[in-house]
C-alpha positions as CSV (number, residue, x, y, z in Angstrom):
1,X,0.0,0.0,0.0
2,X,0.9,3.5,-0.3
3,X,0.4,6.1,2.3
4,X,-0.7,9.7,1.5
5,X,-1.5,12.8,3.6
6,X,-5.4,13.6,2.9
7,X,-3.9,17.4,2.0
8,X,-1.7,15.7,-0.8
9,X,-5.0,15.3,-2.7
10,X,-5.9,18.9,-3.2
11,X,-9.3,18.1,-2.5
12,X,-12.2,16.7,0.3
13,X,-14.5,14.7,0.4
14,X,-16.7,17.4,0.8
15,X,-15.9,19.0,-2.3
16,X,-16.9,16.0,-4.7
17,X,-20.7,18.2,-5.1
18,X,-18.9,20.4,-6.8
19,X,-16.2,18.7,-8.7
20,X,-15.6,17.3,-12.2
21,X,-16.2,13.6,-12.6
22,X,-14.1,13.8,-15.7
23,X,-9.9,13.9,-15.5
24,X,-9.1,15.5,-18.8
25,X,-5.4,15.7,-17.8
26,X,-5.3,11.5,-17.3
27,X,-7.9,11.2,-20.9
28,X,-5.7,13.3,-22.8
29,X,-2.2,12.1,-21.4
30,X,-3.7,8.3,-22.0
31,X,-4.8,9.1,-25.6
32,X,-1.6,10.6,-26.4
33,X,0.3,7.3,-24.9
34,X,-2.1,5.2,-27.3
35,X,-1.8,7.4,-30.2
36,X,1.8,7.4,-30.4
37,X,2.0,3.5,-29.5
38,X,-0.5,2.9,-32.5
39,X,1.5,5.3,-34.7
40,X,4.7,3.2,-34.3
41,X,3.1,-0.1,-34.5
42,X,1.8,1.0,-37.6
43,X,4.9,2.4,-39.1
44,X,6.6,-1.1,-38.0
45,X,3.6,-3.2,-39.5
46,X,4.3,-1.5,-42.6
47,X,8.0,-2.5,-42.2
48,X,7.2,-5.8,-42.3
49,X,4.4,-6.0,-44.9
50,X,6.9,-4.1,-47.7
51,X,9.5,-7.0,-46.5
52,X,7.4,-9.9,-46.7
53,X,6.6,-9.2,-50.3
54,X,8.3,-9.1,-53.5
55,X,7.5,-8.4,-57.4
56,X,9.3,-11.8,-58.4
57,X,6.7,-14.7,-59.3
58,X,6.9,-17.0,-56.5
59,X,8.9,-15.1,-54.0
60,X,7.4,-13.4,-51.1
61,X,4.2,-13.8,-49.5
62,X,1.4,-14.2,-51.6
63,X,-2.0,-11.9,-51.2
64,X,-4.2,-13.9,-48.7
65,X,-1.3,-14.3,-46.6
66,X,-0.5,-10.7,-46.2
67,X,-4.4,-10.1,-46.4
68,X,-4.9,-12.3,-43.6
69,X,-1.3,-10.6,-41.6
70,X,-2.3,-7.1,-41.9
71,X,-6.3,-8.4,-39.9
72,X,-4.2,-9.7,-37.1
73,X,-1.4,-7.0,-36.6
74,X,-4.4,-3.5,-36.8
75,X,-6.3,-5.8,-34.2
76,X,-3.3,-6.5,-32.5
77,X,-2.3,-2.3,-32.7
78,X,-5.8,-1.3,-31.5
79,X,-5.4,-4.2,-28.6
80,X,-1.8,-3.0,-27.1
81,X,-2.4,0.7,-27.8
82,X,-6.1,0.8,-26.1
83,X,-4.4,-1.2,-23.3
84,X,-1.8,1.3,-22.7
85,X,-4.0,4.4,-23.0
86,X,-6.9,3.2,-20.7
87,X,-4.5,1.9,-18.3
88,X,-3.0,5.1,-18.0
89,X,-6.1,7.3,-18.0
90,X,-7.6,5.2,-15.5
91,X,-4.2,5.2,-13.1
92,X,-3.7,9.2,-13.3
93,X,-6.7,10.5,-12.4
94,X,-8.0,12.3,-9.2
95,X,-9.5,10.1,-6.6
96,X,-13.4,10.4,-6.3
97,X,-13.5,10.5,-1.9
98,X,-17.1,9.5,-1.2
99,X,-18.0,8.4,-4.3
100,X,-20.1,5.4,-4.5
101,X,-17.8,2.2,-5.9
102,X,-20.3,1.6,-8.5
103,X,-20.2,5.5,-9.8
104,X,-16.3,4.9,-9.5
105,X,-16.3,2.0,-11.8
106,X,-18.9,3.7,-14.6
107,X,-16.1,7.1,-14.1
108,X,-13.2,5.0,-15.1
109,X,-14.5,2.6,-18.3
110,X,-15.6,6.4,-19.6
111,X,-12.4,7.5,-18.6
112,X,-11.0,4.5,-21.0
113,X,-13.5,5.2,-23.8
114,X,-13.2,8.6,-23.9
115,X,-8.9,8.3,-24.0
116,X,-9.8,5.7,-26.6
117,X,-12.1,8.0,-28.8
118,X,-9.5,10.8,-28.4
119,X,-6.2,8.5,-29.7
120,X,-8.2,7.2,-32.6
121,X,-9.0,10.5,-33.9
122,X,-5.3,11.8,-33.2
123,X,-4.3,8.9,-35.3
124,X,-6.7,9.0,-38.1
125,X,-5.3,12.7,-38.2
126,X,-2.0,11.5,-38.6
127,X,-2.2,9.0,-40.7
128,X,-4.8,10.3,-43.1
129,X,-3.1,9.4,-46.4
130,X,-2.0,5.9,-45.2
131,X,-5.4,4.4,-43.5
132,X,-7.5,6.1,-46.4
133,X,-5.3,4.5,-48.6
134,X,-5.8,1.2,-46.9
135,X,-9.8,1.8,-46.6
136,X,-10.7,3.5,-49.5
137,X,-7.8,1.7,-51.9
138,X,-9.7,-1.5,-52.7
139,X,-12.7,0.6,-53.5
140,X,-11.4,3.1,-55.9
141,X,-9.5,-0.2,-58.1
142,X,-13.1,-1.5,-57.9
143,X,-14.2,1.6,-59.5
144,X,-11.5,1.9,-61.7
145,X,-11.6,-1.7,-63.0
146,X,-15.1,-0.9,-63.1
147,X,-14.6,1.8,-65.4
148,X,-11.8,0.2,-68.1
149,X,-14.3,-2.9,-67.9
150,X,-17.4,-0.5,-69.5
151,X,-14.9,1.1,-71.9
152,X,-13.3,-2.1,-73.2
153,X,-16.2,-2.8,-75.3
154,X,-16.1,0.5,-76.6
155,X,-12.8,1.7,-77.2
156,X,-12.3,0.4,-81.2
157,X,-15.0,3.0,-81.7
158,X,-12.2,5.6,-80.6
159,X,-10.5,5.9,-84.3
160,X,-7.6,8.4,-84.6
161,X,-6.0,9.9,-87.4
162,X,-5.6,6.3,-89.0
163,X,-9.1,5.2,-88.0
164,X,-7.5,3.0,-85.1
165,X,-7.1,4.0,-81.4
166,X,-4.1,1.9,-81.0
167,X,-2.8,0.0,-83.7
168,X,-0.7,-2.5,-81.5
169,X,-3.6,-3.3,-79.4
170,X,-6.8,-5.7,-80.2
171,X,-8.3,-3.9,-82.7
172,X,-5.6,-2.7,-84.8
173,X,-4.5,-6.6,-84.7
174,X,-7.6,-8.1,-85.8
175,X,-8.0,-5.5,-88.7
176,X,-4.8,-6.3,-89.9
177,X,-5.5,-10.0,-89.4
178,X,-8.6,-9.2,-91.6
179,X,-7.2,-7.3,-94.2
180,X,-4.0,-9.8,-94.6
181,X,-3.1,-11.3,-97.8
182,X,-5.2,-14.6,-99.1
183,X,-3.5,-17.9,-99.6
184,X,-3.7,-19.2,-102.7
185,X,-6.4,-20.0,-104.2
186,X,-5.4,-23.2,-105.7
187,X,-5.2,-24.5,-102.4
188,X,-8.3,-25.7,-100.5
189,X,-8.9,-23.9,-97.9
190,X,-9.3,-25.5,-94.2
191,X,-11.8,-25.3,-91.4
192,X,-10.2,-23.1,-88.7
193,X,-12.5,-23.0,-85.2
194,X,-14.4,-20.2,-83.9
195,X,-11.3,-19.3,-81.1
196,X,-8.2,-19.9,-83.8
197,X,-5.8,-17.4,-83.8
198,X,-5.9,-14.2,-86.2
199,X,-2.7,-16.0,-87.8
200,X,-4.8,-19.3,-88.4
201,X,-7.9,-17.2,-89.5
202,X,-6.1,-15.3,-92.3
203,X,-4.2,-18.1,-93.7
204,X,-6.1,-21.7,-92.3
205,X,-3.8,-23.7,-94.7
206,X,-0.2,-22.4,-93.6
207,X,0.3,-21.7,-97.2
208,X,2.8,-18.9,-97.6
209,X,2.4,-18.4,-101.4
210,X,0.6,-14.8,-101.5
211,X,-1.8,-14.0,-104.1
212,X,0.0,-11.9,-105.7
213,X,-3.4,-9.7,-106.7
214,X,-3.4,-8.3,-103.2
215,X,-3.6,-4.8,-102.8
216,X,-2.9,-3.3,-99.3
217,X,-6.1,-1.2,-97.9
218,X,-5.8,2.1,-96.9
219,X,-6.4,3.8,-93.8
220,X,-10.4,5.1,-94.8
221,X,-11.4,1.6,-95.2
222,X,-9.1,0.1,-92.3
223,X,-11.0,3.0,-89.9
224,X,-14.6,2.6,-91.8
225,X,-14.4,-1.4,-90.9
226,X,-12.9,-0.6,-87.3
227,X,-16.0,1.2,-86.9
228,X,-18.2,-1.7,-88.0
229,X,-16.8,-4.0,-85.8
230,X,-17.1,-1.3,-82.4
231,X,-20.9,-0.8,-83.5
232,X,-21.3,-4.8,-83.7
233,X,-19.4,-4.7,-80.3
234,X,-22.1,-2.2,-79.1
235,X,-25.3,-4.0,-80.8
236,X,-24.0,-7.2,-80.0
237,X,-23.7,-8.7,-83.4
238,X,-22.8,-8.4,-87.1
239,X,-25.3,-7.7,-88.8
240,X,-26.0,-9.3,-92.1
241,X,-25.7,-6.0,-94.3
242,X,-22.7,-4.6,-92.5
243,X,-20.9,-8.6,-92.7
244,X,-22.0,-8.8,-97.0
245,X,-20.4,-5.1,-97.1
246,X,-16.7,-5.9,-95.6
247,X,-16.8,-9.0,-97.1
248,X,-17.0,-7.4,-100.8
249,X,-14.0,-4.9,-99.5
250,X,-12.4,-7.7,-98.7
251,X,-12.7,-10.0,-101.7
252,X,-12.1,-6.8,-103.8
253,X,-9.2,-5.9,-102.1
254,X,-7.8,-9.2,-101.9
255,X,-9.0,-11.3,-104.9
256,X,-11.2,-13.5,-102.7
257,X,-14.4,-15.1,-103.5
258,X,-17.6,-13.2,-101.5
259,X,-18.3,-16.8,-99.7
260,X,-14.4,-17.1,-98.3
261,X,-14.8,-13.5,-98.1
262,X,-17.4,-13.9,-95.9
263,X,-16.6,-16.5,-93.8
264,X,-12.9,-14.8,-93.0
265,X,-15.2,-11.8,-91.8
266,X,-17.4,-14.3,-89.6
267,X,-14.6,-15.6,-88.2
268,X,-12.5,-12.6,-87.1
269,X,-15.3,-10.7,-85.4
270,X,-16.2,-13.6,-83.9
271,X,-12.2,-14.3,-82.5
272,X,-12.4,-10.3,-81.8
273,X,-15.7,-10.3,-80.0
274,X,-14.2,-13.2,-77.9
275,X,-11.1,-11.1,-76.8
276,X,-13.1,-8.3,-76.1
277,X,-15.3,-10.4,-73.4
278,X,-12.9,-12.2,-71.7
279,X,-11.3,-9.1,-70.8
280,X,-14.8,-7.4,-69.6
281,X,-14.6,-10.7,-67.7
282,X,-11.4,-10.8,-66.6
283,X,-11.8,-6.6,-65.8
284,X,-15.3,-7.5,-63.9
285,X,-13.6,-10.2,-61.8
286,X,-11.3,-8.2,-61.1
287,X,-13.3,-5.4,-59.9
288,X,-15.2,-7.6,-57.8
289,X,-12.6,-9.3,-55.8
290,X,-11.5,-5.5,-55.0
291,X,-15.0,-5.0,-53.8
292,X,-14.4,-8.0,-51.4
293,X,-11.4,-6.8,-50.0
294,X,-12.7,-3.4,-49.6
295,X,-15.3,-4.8,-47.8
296,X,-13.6,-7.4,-45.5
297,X,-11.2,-4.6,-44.8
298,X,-13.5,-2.0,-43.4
299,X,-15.8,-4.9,-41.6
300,X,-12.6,-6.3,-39.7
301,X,-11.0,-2.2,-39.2
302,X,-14.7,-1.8,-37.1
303,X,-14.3,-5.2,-35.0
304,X,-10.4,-4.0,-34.4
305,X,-11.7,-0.8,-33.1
306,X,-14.6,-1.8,-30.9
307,X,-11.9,-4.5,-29.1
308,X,-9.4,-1.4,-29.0
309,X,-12.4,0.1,-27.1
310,X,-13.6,-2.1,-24.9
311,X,-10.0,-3.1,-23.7
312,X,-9.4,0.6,-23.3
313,X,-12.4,0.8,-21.2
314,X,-11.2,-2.4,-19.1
315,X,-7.6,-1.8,-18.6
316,X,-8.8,1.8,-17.2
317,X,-10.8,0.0,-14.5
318,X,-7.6,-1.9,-13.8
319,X,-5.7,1.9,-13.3
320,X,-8.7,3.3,-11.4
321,X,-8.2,0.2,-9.4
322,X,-4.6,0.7,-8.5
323,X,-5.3,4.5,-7.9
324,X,-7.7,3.7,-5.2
325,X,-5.9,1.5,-3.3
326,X,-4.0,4.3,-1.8
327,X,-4.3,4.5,1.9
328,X,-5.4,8.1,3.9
329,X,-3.7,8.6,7.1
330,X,-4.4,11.7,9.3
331,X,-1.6,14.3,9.0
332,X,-1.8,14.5,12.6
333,X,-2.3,11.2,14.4
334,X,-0.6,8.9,11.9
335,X,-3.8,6.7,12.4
336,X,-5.9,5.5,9.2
């Protein structure tokens, strides 16, 4: 036990009618101690997350495991930082003389909760850029992905100067794929399936005698067929007009009958069209497995927080505990 003079305490027992039931000295000194304890777990956990990683293939930890690491150490921050602050608001306050044990018990978990409240927003101030990064992160590359997935099916309809909006990308490869030379004619002319290459489409045989009628289309037609195929994106199909009217650019250009005309047409957009949904699939998966994590990331931040709270509001009951087991002894007599 420790022993006291009742004039150390600057204050009666009589004068708890008029005194505060709230310590902001021991809130703000316990917030402060859990603020900078979380900021320096934080900093360390971040230590460790950029060393447990790496951009090689196969090294490193992989994305569940560091999904499943960063959970553990923020609940594990909140824990040992609400700990620290409640215990030490709880332990520095005044003692409440003729207060009801009870009361004293309700005056220290608030005395916790309220040095917990205080550190968390001290170190969402602080940390502004890296926890909205963490919280808002996997929602803004669900929007983005979001975003590139809605304009994928659109974006041969962007033409440029040369009617293509990039001529190394999709597009510009399948055009030129279209508009390549014919094999000979001589030679039959195989049955390539509906997911073949562009390669296999524009020459099924693996011939590589050229027609030597083949004239190389210019950039009006390459742009006014680039267009055709971003409406049939749109629409959802080649129509029949639209598939008879390439096909005679095509045969003309390349000294092609209209059916195998035709039928390299049919099978390009349909090669094209299949490019261009797997990656609105791939973009859609992808946006919603940054949904999840967004999600799982903000559920699991709110259970961290409430345990950083009610251990704050525990380990202050502990302090207030230890404050109060100070023993008054008359100044005069020396008797308790």
């Amino acid at each position: 036990m420790i022993n006291r003079t009742q004039d150390s305490y600057g204050a009666s027992p009589g004068d708890e009618a008029s005194a505060s039931g709230v310590s902001w000295g021991a809130i703000l000194a316990g917030a402060f101690a859990a603020a900078a304890l979380s900021f320096i777990l934080i900093i360390l956990g971040f230590g460790l997350g950029f060393s447990a990683i790496s951009p090689w293939t196969g090294s490193g930890a992989d994305a569940q495991t560091i999904g499943v690491a960063t959970i553990l150490w923020v609940a594990f921050t909140q824990i040992a930082a609400s700990a620290i602050g409640g215990y030490m608001a709880g332990r520095l306050r005044v003692r409440w003389a003729g207060v009801h044990n009870d009361e004293v018990y309700f005056r220290d978990t608030a005395h916790g909760f309220l040095a917990w409240a205080v550190a968390s927003l001290a170190t969402a101030i602080l940390l502004t850029s890296a926890i909205g990064g963490v919280i808002s992160g996997g929602g803004k590359a669900a929007g983005t992905a979001a975003v590139m997935a809605g304009a994928t099916g659109i974006r041969a309809s962007m033409a440029g100067p040369n009617g293509m909006n990039d001529a190394s990308g999709a597009s510009g490869y399948f055009i030129d794929a279209l508009f390549r030379p014919a094999p000979n004619p001589g030679v039959a002319a195989a049955t390539t399936p509906a997911d073949a290459s562009p390669a296999a489409i524009a020459n099924p045989t693996g011939n590589t005698t050229i027609n030597p009628g083949n004239v190389a289309p210019d950039p009006a037609q390459r742009a006014e067929v680039t267009r055709i195929f971003a409406n049939a994106l749109r629409r959802g199909g080649l129509s029949d007009p639209d598939k008879t009217y390439v096909a005679q650019v095509l045969a003309k250009r390349n000294g092609m009958s209209q059916a195998d005309a035709e039928k390299r047409v049919n099978d390009t957009y349909t090669a094209y069209s299949k490019r261009i949904a797997d990656a609105e699939n791939n973009a859609k998966a992808a946006a919603e497995k940054a949904r999840k994590a967004a999600a799982y990331s903000a559920l699991w931040m709110f259970v961290a927080l409430l345990c950083g709270a009610f251990v704050a509001s525990l380990c202050a009951t502990f302090g207030g505990r230890m404050r109060d087991r100070v023993i008054l002894v008359n100044s005069v007599s020396g008797v308790p």
